[in-house]
DOVEX-911035 format. One line per 10 residues: number of its first residue (from 1); their letters; for each residue x, y, z of C-alpha. Coordinates in Angstrom, 3 decimals. Example, Ala and Ser with C-alpha at 12.3 -4.5 7.8 and 13.67 -1.06 7.14 Angstrom:
1> AS> 12.300/-4.500/7.800 | 13.670/-1.060/7.140
***
This chain:
1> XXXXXXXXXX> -1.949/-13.580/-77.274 | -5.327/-13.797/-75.676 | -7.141/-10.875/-76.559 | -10.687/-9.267/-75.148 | -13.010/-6.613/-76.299 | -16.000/-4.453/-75.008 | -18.013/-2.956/-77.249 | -21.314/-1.244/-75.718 | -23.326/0.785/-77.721 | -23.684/4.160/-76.817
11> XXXXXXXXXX> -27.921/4.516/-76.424 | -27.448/4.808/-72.665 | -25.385/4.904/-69.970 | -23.204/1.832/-68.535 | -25.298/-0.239/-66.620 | -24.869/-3.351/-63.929 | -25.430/-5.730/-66.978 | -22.243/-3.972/-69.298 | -20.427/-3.274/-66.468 | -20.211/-6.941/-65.254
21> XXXXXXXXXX> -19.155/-7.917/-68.991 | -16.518/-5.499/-69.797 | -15.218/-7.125/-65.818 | -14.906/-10.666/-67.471 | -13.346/-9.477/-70.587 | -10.960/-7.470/-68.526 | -10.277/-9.675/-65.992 | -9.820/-12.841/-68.639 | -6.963/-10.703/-70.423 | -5.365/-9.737/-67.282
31> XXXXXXXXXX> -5.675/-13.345/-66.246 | -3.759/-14.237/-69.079 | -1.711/-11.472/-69.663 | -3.339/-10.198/-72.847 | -5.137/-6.992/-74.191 | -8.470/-5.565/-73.580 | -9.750/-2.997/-76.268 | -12.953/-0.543/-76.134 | -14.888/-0.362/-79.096 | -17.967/1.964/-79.396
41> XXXXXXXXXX> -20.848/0.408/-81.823 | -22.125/3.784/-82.060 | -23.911/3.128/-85.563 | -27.511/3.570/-84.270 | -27.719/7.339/-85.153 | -30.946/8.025/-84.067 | -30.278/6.588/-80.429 | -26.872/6.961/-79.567 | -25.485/10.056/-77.709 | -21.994/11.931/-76.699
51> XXXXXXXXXX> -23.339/12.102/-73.468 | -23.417/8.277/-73.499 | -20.530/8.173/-74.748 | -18.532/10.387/-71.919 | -20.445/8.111/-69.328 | -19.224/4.352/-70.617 | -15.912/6.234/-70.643 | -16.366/7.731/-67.239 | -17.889/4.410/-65.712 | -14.977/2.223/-66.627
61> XXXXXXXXXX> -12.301/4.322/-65.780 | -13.995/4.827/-62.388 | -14.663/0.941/-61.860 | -10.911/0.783/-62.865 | -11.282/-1.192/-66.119 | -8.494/0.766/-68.612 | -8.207/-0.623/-72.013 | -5.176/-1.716/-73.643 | -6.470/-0.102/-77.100 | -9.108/1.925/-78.440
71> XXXXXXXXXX> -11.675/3.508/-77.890 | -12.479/2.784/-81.440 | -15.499/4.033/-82.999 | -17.287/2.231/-85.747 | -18.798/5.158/-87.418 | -14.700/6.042/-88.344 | -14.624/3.353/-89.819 | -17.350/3.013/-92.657 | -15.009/2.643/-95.868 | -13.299/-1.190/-94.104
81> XXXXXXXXXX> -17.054/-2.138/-94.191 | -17.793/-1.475/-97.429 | -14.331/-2.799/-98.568 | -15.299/-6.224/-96.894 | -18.854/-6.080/-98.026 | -17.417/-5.783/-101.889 | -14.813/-8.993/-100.912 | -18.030/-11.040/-100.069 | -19.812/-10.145/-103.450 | -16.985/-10.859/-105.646
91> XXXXXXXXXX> -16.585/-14.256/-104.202 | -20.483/-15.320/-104.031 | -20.566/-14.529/-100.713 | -23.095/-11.678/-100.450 | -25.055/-9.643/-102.802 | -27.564/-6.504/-103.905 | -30.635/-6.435/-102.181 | -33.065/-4.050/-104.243 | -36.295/-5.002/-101.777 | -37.635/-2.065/-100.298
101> XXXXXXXXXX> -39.673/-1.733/-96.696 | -43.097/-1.946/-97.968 | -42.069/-4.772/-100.092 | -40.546/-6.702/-97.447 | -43.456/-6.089/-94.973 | -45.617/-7.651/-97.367 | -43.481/-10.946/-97.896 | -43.352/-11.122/-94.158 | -47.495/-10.710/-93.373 | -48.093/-12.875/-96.578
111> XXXXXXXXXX> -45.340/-15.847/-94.586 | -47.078/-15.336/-91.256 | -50.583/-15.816/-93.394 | -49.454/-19.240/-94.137 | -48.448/-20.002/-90.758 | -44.691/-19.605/-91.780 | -41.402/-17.910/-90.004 | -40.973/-14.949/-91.372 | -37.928/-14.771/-93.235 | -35.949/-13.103/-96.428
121> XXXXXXXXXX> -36.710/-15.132/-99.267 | -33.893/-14.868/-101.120 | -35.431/-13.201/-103.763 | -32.751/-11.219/-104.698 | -30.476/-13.992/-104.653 | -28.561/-13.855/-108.108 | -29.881/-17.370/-109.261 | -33.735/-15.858/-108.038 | -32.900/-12.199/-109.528 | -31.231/-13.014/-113.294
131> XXXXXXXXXX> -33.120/-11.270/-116.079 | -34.618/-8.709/-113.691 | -33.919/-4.978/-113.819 | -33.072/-3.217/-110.654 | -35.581/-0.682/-109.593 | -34.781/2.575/-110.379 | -34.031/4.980/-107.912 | -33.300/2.469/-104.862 | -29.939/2.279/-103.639 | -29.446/-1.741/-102.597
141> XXXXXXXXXX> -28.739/-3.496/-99.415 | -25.515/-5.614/-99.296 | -27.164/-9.226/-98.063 | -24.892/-12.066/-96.890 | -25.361/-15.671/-98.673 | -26.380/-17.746/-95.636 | -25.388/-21.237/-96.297 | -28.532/-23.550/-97.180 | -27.801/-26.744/-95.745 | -25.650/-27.801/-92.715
151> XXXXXXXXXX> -25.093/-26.621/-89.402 | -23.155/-24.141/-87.377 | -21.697/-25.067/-84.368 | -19.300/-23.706/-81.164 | -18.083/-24.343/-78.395 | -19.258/-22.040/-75.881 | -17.139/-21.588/-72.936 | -19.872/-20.770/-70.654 | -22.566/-22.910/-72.004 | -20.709/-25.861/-73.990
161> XXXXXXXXXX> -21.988/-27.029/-76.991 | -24.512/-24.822/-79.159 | -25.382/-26.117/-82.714 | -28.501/-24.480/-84.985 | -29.255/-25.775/-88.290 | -28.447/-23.067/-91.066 | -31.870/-23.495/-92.588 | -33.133/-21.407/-89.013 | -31.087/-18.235/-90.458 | -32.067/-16.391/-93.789
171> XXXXXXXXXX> -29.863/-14.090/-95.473 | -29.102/-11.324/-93.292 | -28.237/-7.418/-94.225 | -24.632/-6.344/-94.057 | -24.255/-2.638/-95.188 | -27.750/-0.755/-95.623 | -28.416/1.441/-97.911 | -26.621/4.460/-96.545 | -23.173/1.984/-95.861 | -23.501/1.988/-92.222
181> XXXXXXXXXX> -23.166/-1.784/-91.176 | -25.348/-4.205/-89.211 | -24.688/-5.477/-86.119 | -23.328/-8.992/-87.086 | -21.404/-7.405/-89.634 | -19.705/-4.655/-88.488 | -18.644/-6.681/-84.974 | -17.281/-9.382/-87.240 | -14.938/-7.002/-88.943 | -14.185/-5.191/-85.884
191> XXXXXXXXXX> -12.975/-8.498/-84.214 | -10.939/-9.864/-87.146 | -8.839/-6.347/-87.644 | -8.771/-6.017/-83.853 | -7.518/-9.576/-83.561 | -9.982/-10.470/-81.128 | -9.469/-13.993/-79.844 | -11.891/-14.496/-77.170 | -15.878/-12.686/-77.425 | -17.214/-12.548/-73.900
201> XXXXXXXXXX> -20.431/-11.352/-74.228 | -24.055/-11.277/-72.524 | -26.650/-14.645/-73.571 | -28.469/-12.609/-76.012 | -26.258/-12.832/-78.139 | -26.562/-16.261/-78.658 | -28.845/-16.038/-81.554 | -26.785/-13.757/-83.105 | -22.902/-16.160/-82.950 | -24.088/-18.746/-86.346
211> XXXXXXXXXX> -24.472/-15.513/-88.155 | -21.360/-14.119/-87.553 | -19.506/-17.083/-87.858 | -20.769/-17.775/-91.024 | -19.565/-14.466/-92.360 | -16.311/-15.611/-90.473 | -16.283/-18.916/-92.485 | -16.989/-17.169/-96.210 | -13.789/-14.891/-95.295 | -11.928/-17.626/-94.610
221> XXXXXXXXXX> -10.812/-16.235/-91.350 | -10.256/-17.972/-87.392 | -12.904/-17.826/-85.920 | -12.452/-16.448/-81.931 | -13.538/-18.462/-78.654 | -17.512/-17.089/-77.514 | -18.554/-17.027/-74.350 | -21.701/-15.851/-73.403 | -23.292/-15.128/-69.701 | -25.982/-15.576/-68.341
231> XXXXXXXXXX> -28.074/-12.235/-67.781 | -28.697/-10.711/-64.262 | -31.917/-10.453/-62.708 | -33.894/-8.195/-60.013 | -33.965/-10.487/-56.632 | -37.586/-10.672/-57.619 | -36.630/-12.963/-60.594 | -37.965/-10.206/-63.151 | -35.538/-8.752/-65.596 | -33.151/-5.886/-63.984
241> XXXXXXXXXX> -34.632/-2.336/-64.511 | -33.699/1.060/-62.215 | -36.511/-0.032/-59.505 | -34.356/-2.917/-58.831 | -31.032/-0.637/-58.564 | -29.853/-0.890/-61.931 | -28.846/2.500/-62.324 | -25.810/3.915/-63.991 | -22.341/3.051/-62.799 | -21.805/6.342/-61.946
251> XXXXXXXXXX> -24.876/6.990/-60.078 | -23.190/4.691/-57.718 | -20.144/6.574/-57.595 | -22.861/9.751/-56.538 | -24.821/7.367/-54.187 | -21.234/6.693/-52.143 | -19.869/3.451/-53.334 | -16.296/2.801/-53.223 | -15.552/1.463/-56.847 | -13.598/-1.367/-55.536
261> XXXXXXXXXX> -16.855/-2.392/-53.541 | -18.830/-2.253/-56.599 | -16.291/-4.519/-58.931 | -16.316/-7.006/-55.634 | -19.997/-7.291/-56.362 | -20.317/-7.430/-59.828 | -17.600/-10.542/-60.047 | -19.770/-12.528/-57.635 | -22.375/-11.764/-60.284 | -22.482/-15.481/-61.299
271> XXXXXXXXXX> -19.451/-16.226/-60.925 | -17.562/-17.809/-57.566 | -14.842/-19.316/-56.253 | -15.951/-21.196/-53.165 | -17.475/-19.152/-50.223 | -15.289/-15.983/-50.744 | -17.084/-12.930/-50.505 | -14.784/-10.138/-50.058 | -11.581/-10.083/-52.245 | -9.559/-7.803/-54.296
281> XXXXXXXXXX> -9.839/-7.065/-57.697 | -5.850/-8.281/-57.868 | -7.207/-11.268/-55.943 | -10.232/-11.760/-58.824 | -8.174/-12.040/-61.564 | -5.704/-14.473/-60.648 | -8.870/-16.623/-59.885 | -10.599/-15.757/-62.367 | -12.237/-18.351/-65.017 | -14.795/-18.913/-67.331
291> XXXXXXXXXX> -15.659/-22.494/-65.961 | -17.235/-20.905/-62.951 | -19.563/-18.941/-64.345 | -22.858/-20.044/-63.719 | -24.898/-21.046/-66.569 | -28.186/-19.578/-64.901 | -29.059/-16.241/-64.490 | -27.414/-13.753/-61.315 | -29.789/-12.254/-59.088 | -29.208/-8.677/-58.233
301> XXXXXXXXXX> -29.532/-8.124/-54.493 | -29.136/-3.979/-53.504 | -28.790/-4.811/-50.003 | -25.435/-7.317/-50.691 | -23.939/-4.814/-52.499 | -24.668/-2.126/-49.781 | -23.404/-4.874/-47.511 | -20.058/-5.394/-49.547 | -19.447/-1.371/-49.614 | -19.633/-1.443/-45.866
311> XXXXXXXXXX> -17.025/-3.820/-45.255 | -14.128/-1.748/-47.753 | -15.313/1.404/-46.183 | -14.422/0.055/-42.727 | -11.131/-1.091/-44.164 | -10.288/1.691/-46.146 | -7.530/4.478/-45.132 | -8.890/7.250/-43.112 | -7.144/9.752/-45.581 | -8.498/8.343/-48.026
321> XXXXXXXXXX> -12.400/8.617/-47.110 | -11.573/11.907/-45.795 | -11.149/13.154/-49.934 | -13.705/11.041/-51.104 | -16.160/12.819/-48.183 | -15.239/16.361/-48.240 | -16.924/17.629/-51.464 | -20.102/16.281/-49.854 | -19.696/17.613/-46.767 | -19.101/20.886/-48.358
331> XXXXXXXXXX> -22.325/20.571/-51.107 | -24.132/20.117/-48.086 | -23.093/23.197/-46.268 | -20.615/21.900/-43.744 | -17.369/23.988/-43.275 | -14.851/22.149/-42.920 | -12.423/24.971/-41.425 | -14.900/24.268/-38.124 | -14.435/20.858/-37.099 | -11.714/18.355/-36.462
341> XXXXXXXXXX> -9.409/16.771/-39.019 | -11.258/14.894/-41.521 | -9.282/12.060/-41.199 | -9.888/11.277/-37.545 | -13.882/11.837/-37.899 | -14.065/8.928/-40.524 | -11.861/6.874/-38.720 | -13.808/7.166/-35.933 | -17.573/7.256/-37.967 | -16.604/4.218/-40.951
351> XXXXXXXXXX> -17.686/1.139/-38.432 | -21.102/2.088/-38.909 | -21.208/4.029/-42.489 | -22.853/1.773/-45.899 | -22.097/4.221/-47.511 | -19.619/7.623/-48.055 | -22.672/9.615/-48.265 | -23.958/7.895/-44.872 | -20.206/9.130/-43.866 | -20.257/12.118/-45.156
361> XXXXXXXXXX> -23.907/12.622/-43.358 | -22.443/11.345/-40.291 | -19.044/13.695/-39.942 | -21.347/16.531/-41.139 | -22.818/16.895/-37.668 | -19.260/18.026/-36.414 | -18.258/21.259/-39.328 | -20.979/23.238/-37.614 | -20.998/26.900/-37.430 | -20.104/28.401/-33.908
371> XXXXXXXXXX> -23.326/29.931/-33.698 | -25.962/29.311/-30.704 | -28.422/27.104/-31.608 | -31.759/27.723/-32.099 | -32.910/29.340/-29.501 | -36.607/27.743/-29.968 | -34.748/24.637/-30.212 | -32.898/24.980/-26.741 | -35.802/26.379/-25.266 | -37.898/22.940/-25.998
381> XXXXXXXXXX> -34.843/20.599/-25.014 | -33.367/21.943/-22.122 | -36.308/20.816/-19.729 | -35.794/20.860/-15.578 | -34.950/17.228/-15.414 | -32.273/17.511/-18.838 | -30.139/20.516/-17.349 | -28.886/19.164/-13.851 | -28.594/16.126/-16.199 | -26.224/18.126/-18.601
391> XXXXXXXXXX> -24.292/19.418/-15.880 | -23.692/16.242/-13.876 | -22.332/15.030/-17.596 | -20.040/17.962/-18.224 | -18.176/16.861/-14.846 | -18.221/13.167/-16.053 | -17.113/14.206/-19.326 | -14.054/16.504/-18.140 | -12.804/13.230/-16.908 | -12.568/10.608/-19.694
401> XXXXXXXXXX> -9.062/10.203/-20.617 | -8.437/9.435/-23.102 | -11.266/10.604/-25.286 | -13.079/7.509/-26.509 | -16.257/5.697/-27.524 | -15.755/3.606/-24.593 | -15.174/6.385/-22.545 | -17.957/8.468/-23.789 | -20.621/5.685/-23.336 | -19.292/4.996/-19.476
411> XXXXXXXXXX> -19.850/8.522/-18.578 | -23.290/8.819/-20.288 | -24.933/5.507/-19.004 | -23.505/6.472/-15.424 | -25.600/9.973/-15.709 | -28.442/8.047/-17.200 | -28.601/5.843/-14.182 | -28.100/8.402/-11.429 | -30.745/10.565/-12.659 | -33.161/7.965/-13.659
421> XXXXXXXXXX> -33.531/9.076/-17.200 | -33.931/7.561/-20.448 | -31.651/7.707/-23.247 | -33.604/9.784/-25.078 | -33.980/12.734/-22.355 | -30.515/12.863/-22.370 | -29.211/12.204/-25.671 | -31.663/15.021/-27.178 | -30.409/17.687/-25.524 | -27.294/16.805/-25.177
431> XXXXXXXXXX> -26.823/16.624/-29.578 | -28.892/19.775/-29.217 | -26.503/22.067/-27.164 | -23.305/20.314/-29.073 | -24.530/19.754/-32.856 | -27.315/22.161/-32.753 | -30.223/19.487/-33.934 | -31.345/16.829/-32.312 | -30.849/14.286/-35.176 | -26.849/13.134/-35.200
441> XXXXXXXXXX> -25.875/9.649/-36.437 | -24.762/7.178/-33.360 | -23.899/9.049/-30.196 | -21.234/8.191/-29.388 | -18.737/7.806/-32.381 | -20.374/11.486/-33.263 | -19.356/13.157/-30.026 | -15.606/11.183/-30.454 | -15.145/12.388/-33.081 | -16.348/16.143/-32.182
451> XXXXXXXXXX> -13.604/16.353/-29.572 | -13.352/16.980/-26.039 | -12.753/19.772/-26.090 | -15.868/21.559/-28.327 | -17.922/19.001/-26.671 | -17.254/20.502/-23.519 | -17.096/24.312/-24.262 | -20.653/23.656/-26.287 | -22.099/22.370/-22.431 | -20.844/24.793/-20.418
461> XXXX> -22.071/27.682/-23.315 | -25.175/26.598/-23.744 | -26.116/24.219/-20.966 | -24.216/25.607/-18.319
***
């Protein structure tokens, strides 16, 4: 059985980059009718948070990624490291490391003197280390035997065929001294208890695959399928950062993207399958492959993704935007006890929304208060040449049947013309006496949406 893993670590939130990875991994199980399990590396203890934490959890439930098994969390699981660690020492695999920091710092200054690599030097290799005394005092390093000679080679599934000569690696820490594994470790063991068959992972960790499958190799265990991608960059070429829009997943949930909009996006990421553009996630995975990834890196483009959310919000069920809108029409003051139903405002205001909060902003304009408006502000828009203007569109208004766009922009451009005006000297005063401001998203959709009826009564109140 094919199975996936994603394993951030918890030192920030889930970002763009994770959040298009843990989408392959999924999307490759479901493909093949596997298992995709979460796995926290949470073993940096000065960096990682519970806030992060909550947020990788939040982000992929919202993106609609649910795991199969886990979360598991590698700090729970300290005494399987150690056990392994002790497995690799008894056969020659791995042993004490008494070096300290200082120590080591030196070797490495005194290497790049000589216009060397810096790299362990095995000196605490048993062969390099018999007959000396371990310091007192210093609790050892577990260090993995690196072979010496030979290569280690894969198959990558994104990038083909990777080899790198063993004498590149040195002997790499395990456990340190206070037990808590190393990166290459601790995901090695994580993948061989979780079964993990297939490692689908951003490019850099490509330096980091010979090392772990050399510590496969000395257990004597399969080694799973790697495939790494390409990273993503800003659509300035640079490396993705916040100023680029690589925020938080669920920022974008706060900045109004549907999640299905968002998982559209990331999948065409690198990764395509001819000129579609717009498919569902059902759609994705049974098309899904690693083939197609590209082998260069994605470009990030805000406005595509922007783009993308547009086109589900004008497909998406009226009832449906209505929920996801109300709490922010609400947070920004609108009541919605004083407007029309939900529903029929975003079905009415979605053609032109990016966005739910451009939605939102949009069918906020109609849960006004019943209040006047301003009078400062009426005062300013309701010049000689608007208010015969007003009145001439009240009777044009009571006849549009039924209540439309259409029907709406007929009766307006007909005033326009007869009274010479701009749209402006209309449309002003006219959002003015209905909305009470002058600033209302399009015209047209807005005063649809509004009703005839409060459209009208709002003229003849304060117009008439």
């Amino acid at each position: 059985m094919v199975r996936t893993r994603f394993a951030p670590s918890p030192t920030g939130f889930l970002h763009i980059g994770g959040a298009r990875t843990a989408l392959f991994s999924w999307a490759y199980a479901r493909k093949h009718r596997g298992e995709f399990v979460l796995r926290i590396e949470d073993t940096d203890l000065e960096r990682h948070t519970e806030d992060a934490v909550a947020a990788i959890y939040d982000g992929m439930r919202w993106l609609g990624l649910h795991w199969d098994e886990g979360p598991y969390r590698q700090m729970e699981r300290l005494p399987r490291y150690r056990a392994v660690a002790e497995q690799l020492i008894a056969g020659g695999r791995a042993y004490l490391c008494y070096a300290s920091k200082d120590e080591l710092d030196a070797m490495r200054d005194a290497q790049r003197a000589r216009g060397e690599k810096p790299r362990y030097d095995g000196r605490w290799r048993p062969e390099n280390a018999r007959g000396r005394t371990p310091p007192a005092g210093v609790t050892p390093v577990v260090r993995f035997r690196n072979p010496d000679e030979g290569v280690v080679g894969w198959h990558d599934l994104v990038k083909g065929p990777i080899e790198i000569a063993n004498r590149e690696l040195d002997d790499l820490v395990l456990l340190r001294a206070d037990g808590v594994p190393t990166y290459n470790f601790g995901v090695v063991v994580d993948d061989l208890d979780m079964a993990i068959t297939h490692v689908i992972r951003g490019d850099d960790h490509v330096n980091n695959t010979p090392r772990q499958i050399n510590i496969y190799e000395a257990l004597g265990v399969p080694v799973p399928k790697f495939g790494h991608v390409p990273m993503i960059l800003g659509a300035d070429g640079e490396k993705l950062s916040k100023r680029h829009g690589a925020v938080s997943v669920t920022q974008y949930d706060e900045d109004g993207f549907l999640p299905e909009a968002l998982v559209n996006y990331l999948a065409r990421l690198g990764w395509s399958h001819g000129d579609d553009e717009v498919f569902a996630v059902e759609q994705f995975v049974e098309w899904f492959d690693l083939g197609h990834i590209s082998r260069s890196p994605a470009q990030f483009n805000p406005e595509k993704a922007l783009w993308l959310n547009q086109q589900y919000i004008k497909k998406a069920d009226p009832q449906r935007l209505a929920a996801l809108v109300a709490p922010r029409i609400e947070r920004a003051g609108g009541d919605l006890a004083r407007g029309p139903e939900l529903a029929v405002a975003t079905a009415l205001l979605r053609e032109r929304a990016s966005t739910l909060n451009e939605l939102a902003d949009a069918a906020r304009a109609l849960f006004y208060s019943d209040a006047a408006p301003a009078p400062e502000l009426l005062r300013a828009q309701l010049t000689a040449e608007a208010r015969p203007a007003l009145g001439a569109l009240l009777e044009r208004f009571a006849g549009v049947e039924p209540w439309s766009e259409e029907g709406i922009q007929s009766a307006f451009e007909g005033v326009l013309k007869a009274h010479g005006l701009k749209m402006p000297k209309l449309a002003m005063p006219l959002r003015a006496v209905v909305f009470g401001t002058t600033q209302t998203p399009a015209l047209y959709p807005t005063l649809a949406a509004a009703g005839k009826a409060r459209v009208l009564e709002r003229i003849r109140r304060h117009a008439g």
